[in-house]
C-alpha positions as MATLAB code, in Angstrom:
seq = 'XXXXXXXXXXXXXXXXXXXXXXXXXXXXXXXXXXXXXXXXXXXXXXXXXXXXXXXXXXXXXXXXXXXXXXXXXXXXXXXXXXXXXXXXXXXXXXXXXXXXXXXXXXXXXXXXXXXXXXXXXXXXXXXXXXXXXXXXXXXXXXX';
ca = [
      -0.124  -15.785    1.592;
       3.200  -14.098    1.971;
       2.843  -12.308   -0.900;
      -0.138  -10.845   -0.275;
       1.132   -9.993    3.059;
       3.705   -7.669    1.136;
       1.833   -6.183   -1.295;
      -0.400   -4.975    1.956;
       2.641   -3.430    3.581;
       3.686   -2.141   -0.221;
      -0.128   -0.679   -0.325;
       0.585    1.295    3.511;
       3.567    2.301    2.506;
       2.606    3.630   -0.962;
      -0.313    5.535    0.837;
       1.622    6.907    2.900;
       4.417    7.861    0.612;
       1.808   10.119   -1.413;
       0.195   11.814    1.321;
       3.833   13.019    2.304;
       4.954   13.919   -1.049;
       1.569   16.306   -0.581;
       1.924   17.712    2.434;
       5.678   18.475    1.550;
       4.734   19.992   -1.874;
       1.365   22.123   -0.191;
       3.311   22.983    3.255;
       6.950   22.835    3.315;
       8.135   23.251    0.020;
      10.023   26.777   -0.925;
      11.281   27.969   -4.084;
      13.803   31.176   -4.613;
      13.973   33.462   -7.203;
      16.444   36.356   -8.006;
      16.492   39.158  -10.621;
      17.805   42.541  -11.603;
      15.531   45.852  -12.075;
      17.316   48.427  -14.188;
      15.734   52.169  -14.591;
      16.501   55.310  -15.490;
      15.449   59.123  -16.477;
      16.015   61.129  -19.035;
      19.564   62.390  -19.183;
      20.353   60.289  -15.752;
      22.589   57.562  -15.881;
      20.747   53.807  -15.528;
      20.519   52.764  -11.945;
      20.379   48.567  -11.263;
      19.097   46.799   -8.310;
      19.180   43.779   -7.503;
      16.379   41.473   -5.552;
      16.329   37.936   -4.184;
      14.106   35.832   -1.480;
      12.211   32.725   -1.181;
       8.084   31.910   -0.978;
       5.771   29.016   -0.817;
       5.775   26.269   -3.711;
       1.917   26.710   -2.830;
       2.067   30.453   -3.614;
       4.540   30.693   -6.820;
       3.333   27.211   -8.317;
      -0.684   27.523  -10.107;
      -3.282   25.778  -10.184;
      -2.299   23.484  -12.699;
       0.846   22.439  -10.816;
      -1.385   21.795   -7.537;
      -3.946   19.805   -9.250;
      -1.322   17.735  -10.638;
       0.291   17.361   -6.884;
      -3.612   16.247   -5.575;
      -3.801   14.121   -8.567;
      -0.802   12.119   -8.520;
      -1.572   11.102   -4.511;
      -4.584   10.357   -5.511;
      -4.026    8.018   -7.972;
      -0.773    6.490   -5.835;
      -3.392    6.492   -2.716;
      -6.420    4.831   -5.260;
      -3.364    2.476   -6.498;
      -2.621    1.348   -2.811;
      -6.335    0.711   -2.226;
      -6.117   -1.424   -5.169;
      -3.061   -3.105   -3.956;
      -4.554   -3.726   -0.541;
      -7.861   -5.428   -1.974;
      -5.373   -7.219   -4.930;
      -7.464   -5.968   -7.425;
      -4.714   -6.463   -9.892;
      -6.523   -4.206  -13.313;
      -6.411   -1.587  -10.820;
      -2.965   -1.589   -9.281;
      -1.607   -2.252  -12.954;
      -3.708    0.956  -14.384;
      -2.634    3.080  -11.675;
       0.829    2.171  -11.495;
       1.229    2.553  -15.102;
      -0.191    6.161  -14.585;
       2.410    7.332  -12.042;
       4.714    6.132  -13.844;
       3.641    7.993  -16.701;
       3.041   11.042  -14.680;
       6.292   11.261  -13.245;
       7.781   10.997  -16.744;
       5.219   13.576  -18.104;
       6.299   16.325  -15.120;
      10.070   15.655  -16.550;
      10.501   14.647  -12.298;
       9.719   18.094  -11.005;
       6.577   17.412   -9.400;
       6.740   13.336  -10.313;
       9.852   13.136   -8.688;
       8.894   12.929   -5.279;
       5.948   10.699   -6.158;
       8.739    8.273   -8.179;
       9.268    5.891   -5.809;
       5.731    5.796   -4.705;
       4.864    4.930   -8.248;
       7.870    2.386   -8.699;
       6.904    0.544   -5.277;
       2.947    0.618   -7.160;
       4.467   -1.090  -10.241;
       6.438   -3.493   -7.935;
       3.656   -4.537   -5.811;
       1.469   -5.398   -9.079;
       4.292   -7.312  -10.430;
       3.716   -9.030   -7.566;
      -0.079   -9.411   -7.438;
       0.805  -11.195  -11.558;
       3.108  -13.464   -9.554;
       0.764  -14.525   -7.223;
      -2.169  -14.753  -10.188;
      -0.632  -16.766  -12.038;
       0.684  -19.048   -9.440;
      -2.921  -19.770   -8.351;
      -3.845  -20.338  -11.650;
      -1.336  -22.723  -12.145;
      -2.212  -24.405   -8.685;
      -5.727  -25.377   -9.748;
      -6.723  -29.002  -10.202;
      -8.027  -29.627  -13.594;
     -11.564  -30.257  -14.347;
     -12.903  -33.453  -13.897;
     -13.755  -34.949  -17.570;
];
């Protein structure tokens, strides 16, 4: 029973965990870029300037990039759902796809989503635990 009571608070907390890491990525998140423009004229000497600000993550990052963001909390969110039904092929798949995914991304975008994934893999380690426990709890069959 206590386990299960933890893998529901794991399963809250990974939920919530991935719709943060979204929000974050889709709202908050800035990136900065800098450069140099040189030109020139015929017979002029080259003039440089220099440039530099910030913009959205949302803006600069694709549409690759944000479908992978919508993905991975969806499959930490789907994962949690597992988790809080102990559907343990689920939690297992899912986990091990996070965990993937944040490798795959080289932690740029799996980074934030890291710990989401790592509480996933925890919670079905958990959910095995608990299996096989009841497993081995079980009277044997009468003869």
């Amino acid at each position: 029973m206590t386990i299960t009571r933890i893998n529901k608070t794991l399963a809250i907390g990974v939920a919530l965990w991935a719709v943060a890491a979204a929000v974050y990525f889709l709202a908050f998140a800035q990136t900065s870029y800098r450069g140099i423009s040189v030109s020139a004229s015929e017979g002029e000497s080259p003039t440089s300037t220099s440039y530099s600000g910030r913009q959205s993550w949302a803006i600069s990052a694709g549409p690759i990039a944000i479908a992978a963001v919508l993905a991975m909390s969806g499959f930490l969110i789907a994962g949690a759902l597992g988790a809080w039904r102990g559907s343990l092929p689920g939690m297992a798949a899912l986990a091990g796809l996070t965990l993937a995914g944040s490798y795959v991304t080289g932690f740029s975008i799996g980074g934030l989503y890291f710990p989401g994934a790592l509480a996933l893999s925890f919670s079905t380690g958990l959910a095995c635990v608990e299996a096989l426990g009841k497993r081995l709890r079980r009277p044997p069959p009468p003869p």
